[in-house]
C-alpha positions in Angstrom: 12.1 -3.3 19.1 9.6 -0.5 20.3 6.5 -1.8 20.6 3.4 0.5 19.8 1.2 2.3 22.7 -1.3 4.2 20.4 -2.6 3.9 17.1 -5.8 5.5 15.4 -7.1 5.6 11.9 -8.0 8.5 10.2 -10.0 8.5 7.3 -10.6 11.9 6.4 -6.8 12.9 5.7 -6.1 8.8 4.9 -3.4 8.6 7.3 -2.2 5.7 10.2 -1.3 7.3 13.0 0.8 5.4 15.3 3.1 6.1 18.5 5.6 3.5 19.9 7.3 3.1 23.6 10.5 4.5 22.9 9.2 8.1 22.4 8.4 7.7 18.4 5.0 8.9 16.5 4.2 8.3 13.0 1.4 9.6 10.6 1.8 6.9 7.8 -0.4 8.2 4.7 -2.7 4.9 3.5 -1.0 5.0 0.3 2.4 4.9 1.7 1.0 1.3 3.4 -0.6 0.4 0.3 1.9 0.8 -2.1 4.8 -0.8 0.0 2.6 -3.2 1.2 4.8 -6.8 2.8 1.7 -9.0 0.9 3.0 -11.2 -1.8 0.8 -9.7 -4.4 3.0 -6.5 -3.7 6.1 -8.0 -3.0 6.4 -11.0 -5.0 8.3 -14.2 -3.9 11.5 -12.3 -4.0 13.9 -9.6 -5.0 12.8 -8.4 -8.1 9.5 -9.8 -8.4 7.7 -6.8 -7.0 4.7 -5.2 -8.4 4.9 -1.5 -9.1 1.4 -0.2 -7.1 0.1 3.0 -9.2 -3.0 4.5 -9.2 -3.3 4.5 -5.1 -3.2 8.0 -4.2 -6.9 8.6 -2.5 -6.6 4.8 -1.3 -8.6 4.1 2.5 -8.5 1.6 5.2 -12.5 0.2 5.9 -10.7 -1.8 9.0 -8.0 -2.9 10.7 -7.6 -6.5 12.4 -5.1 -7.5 14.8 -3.0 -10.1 14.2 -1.8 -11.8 17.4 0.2 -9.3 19.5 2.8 -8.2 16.5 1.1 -6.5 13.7 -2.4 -5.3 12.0 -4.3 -6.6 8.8 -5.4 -3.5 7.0 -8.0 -4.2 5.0 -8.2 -0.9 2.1 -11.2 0.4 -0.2 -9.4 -1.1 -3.1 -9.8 -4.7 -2.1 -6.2 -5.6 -0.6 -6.6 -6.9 2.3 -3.4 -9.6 2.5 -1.0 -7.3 3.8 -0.1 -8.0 7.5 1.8 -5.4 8.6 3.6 -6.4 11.9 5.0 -3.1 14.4 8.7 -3.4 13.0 7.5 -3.0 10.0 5.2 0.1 10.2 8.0 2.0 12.5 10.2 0.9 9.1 7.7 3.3 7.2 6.9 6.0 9.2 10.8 6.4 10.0 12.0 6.2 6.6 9.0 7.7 4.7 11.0 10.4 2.6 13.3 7.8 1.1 10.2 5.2 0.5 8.6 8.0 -1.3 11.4 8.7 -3.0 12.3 5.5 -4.1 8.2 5.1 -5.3 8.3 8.2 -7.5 11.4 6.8 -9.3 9.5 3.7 -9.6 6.6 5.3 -11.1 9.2 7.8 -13.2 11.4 4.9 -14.6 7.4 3.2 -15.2 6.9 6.5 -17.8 4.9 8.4 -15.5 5.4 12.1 -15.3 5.4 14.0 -12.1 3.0 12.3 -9.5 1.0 11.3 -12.6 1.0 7.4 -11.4 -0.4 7.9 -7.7 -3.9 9.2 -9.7 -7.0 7.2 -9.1 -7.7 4.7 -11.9 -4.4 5.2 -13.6 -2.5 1.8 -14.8 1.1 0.6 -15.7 1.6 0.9 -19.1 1.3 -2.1 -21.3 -1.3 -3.9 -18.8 -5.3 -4.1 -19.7 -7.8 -2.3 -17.6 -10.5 -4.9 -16.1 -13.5 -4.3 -17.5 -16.4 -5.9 -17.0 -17.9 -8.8 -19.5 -16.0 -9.7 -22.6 -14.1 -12.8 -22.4 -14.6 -15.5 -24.9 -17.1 -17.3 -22.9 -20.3 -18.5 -24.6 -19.2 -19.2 -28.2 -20.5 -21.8 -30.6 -18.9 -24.0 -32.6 
């Protein structure tokens, strides 16, 4: 497997870029990484059991930690920060991006979201509760 000689973050235009040894570049959008992230939280335990990511669009990377001498531990703005992402793996996305986007609007389209509608900041699947802060049933007397 190619293994890669360059990679740089770039947080203005939210992108990985990332060359390997057999000639290959990639500029892998953030949300592209978030959204097909290999975590469990994204992925589940196994076919099926993914979570559809929405709402992921203007998503950044604060860091990036190695992990050994196979892959990288983004850590993004939203709070993920499980997903280790090993070299296979990102020359998986940047070399099939136009059929993981693909595959991620239908996703969102089969979800009910219209156009691009789901990749928009703050947007959530339908049917699940935004987090809000407070509430609960703490601190009631009986």
């Amino acid at each position: 497997m190619p293994q890669p000689t360059d990679l740089a973050v770039r947080q203005k235009s939210r992108i990985l870029e990332i060359a390997f040894d057999d000639g290959s570049s990639f500029s892998i959008p953030f949300e592209l990484m978030r959204v097909y992230s290999p975590s469990a939280e994204v992925k589940g335990h196994g076919p099926g059991q993914e979570t559809l990511q929405v709402g992921k669009r203007e998503v950044g990377v604060s860091g990036v930690e190695p992990v050994g001498n196979y892959a990288i531990k983004p850590v993004f703005t939203d709070g993920h920060n499980s997903g280790i992402f090993t070299w296979d793996y990102l020359y998986k996305l940047g070399s099939e991006q136009g059929a993981l986007w693909e595959d991620y609007m239908g996703r969102l389209h089969a979800a009910g979201f219209e156009g691009d509608s789901g990749r928009e900041p703050g947007k959530i699947l339908p049917g699940e509760l935004k987090r809000s802060g407070g509430g609960g049933c703490s601190g009631h007397s009986h």
